[in-house]
C-alpha positions in Angstrom: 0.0 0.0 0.0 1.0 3.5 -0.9 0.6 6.2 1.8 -1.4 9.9 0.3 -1.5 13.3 2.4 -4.9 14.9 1.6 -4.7 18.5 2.9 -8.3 20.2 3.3 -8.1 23.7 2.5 -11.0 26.4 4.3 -12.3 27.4 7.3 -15.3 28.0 8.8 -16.8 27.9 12.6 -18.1 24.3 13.0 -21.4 23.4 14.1 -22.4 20.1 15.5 -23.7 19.4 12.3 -20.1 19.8 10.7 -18.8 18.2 13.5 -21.1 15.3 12.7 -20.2 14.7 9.4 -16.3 15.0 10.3 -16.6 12.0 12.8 -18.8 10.2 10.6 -15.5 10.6 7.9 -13.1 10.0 10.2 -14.4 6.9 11.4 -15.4 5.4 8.2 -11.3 5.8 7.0 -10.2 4.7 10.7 -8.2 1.7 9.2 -6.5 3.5 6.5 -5.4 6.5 8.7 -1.7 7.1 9.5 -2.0 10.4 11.0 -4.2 13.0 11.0 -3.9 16.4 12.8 -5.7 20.0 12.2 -3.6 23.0 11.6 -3.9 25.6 14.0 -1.4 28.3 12.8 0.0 29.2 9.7 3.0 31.4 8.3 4.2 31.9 5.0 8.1 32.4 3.9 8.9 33.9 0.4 11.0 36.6 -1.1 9.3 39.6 1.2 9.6 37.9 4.5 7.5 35.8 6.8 4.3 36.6 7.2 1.3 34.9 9.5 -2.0 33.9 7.6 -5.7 34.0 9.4 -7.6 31.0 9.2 -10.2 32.3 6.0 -11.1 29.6 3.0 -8.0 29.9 1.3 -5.9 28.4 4.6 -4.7 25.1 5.0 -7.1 23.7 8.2 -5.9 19.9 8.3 -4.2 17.1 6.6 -4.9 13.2 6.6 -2.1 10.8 5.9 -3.6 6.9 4.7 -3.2 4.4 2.7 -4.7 3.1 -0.2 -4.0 1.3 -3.5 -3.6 3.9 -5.3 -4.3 8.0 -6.8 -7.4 6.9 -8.2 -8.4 4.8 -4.4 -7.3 7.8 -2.5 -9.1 10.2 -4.5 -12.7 8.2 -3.9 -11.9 8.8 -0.3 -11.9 12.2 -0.8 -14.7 12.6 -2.3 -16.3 11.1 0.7 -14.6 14.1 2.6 -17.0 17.0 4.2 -14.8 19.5 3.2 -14.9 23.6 3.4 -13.1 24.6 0.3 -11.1 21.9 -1.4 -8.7 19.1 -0.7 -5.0 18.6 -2.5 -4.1 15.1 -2.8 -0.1 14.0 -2.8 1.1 10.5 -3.2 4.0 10.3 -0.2 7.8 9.0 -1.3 9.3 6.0 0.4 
């Protein structure tokens, strides 16, 4: 099995409703998870400096390491996602 990082972009205050949904996602992947954290604070390095980003629904909120088969397997998965904004999917080296 090939390990993917799916990183959910967006914010947005959560209601229980949202909160719901997440749990039911989260436990329906349970097996396949490596790790998964949420992002709390974010800064930015490039040519002008650093700079600190506010969570908004460009922000990276989260990311999910699991396993699956492959792009196409992981991708189903996140479609399953209740997501704010959008997710980016990376197949992980090693």
């Amino acid at each position: 099995m090939k390990q993917y990082m799916l990183v959910q972009y967006g914010f947005e205050k959560p209601t229980p409703e949202i909160m719901s949904e997440w749990k039911k996602w989260f436990d329906a992947i349970g097996a396949r998870t490596v790790e998964q954290k949420g992002i709390t604070a974010t800064s930015v390095l490039d040519s002008s400096g650093m700079q600190n980003i506010t969570a908004d629904l460009e922000r990276a909120t989260g990311y999910t390491i699991l396993t699956a088969e492959s792009m196409q397997e992981a991708q189903s998965i996140a479609i399953q996602c209740p997501f704010i904004t959008s997710i980016s999917i990376f197949e992980l080296a090693g």
